[in-house]
C-alpha positions as CSV (number, residue, x, y, z in Angstrom):
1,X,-39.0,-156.1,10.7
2,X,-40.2,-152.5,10.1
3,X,-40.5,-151.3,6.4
4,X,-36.8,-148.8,7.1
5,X,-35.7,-152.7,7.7
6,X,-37.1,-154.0,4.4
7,X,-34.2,-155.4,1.7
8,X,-36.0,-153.2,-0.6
9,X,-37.9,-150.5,-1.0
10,X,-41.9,-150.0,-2.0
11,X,-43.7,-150.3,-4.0
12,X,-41.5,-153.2,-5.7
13,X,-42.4,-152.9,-9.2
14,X,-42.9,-154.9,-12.4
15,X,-38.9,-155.0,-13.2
16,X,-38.1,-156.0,-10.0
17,X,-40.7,-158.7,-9.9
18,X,-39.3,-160.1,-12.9
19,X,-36.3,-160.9,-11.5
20,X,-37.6,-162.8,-8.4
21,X,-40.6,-164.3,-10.3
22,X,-39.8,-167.2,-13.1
23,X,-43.7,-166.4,-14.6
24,X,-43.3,-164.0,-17.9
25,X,-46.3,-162.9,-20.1
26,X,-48.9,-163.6,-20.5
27,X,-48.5,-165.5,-16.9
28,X,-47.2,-163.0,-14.5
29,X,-50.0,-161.6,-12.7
30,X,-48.8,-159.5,-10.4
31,X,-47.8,-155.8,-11.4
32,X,-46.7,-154.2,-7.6
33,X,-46.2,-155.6,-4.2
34,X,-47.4,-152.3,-2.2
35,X,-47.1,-154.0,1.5
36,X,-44.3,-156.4,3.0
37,X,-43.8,-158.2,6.5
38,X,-41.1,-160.9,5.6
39,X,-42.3,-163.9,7.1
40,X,-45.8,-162.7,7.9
41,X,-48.1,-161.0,4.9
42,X,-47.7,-159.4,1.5
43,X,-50.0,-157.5,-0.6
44,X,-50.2,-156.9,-4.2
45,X,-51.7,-155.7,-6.9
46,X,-52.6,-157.0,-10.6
47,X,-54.3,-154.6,-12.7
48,X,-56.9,-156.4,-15.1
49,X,-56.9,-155.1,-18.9
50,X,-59.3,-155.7,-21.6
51,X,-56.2,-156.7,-23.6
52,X,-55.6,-159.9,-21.2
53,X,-55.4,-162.7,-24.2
54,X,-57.5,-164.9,-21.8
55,X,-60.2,-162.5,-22.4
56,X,-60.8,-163.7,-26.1
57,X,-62.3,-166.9,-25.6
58,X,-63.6,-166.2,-21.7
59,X,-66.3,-165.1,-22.8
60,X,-66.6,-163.6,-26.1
61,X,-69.2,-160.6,-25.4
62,X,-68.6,-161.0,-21.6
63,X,-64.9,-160.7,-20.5
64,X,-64.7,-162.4,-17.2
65,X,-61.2,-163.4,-15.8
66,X,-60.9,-167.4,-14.9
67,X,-61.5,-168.3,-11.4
68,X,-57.9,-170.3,-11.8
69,X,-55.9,-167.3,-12.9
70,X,-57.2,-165.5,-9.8
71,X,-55.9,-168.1,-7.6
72,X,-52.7,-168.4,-9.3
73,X,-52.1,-164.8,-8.9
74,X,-52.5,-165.5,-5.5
75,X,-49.7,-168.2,-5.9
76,X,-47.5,-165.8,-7.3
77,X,-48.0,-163.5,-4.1
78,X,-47.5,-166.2,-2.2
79,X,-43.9,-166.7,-4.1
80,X,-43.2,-163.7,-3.7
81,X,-43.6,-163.6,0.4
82,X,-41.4,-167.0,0.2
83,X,-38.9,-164.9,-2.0
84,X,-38.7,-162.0,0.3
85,X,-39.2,-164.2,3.9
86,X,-36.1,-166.2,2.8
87,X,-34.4,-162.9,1.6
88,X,-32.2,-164.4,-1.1
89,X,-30.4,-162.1,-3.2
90,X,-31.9,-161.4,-6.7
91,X,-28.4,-162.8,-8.0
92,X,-28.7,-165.7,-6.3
93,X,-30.6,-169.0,-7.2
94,X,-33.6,-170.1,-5.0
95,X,-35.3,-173.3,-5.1
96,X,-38.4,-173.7,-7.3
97,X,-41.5,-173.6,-5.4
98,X,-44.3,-174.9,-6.7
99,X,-48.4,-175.1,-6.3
100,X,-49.2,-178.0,-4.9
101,X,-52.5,-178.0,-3.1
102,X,-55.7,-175.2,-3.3
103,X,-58.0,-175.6,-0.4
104,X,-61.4,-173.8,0.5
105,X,-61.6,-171.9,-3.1
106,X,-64.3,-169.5,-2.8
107,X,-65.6,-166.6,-5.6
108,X,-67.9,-164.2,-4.9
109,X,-68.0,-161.8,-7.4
110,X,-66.3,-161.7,-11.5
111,X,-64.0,-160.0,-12.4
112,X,-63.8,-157.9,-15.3
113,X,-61.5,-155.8,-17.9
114,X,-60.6,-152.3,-15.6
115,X,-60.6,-154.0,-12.4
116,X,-57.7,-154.0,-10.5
117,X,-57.0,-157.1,-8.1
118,X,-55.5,-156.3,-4.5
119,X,-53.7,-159.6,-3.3
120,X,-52.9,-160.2,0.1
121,X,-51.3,-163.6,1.2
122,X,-50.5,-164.7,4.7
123,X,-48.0,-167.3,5.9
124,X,-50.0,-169.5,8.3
125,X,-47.0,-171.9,8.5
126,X,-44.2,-173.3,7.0
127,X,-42.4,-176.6,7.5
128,X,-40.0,-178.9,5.5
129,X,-39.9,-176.6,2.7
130,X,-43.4,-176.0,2.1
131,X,-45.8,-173.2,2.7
132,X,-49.1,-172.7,3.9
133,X,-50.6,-169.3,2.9
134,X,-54.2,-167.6,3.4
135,X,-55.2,-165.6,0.5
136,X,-57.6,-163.6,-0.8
137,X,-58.6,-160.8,-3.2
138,X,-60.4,-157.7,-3.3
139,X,-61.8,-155.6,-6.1
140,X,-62.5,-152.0,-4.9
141,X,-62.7,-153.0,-1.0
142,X,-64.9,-156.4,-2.1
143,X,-64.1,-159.4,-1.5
144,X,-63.9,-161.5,-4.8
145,X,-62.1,-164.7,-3.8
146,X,-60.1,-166.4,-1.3
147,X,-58.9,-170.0,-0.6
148,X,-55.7,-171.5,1.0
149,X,-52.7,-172.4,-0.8
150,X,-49.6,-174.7,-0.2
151,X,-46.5,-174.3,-2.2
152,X,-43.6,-177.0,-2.0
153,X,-40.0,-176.8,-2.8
154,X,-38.7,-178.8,-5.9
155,X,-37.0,-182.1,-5.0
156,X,-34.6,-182.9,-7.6
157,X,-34.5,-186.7,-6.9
């Protein structure tokens, strides 16, 4: 699917990630999705402000954004691929998926109030309503993190 092809258009912005996201503040953590390939890869962006409320207690003097918000942002991404592979319309109820395994969790550098996060998560495979997704994040062309996420469906039994 080419991006002429795509449902919508880019760069899908905050509004529009509201309505396909259940996250609100101060736990949505993506602000853009610049690149789509339904099915395939999405990157994203989160732009990292010293007035993040997480900031005030990690670490007072010396902002550093939590290793677990990073990788839920990378969760969110991945929602977001599942939102836009299943191509459900906005009106429309999809199922709930939810975080259900983080595998091979590296860090490599902080991140700090100014930086912006790019996101990119990959669908390595998807069966019996759950994802598997690659992920990682850069921060000005570096590497900061990565790790392996799955996300599951909700069962409502």
């Amino acid at each position: 699917m080419s991006e002429t092809d795509l449902p919508v258009s880019l760069p899908i912005e905050a509004e529009q990630i509201l309505e396909l996201l259940p996250h609100r503040y101060p736990f949505l953590l993506v602000d853009r999705v610049t690149e789509l390939v339904p099915g395939d890869y999405l990157t994203a962006t989160k732009n990292v402000t010293i007035n993040e409320p997480f900031f005030q207690g990690h670490f007072p003097g010396h902002p550093v954004m939590p290793g677990v918000l990073i990788v839920e942002a990378m969760a969110q991404a991945a929602g977001l691929l599942t939102r836009f592979s299943h191509q459900v319309p906005a009106d429309q109820r999809m199922a709930m998926f939810y975080l259900v395994k983080v595998d091979k969790a590296r860090f490599s550098a902080v991140v700090v109030p100014g930086d912006q996060l790019r996101i990119k998560v990959s669908l390595k495979r998807q069966l019996r309503g759950m994802g598997l997704f690659e992920a990682a994040v850069h921060v000005d062309g570096k590497e900061v993190a990565s790790c392996e996420i799955m996300c599951a469906a909700r069962s409502d039994k």
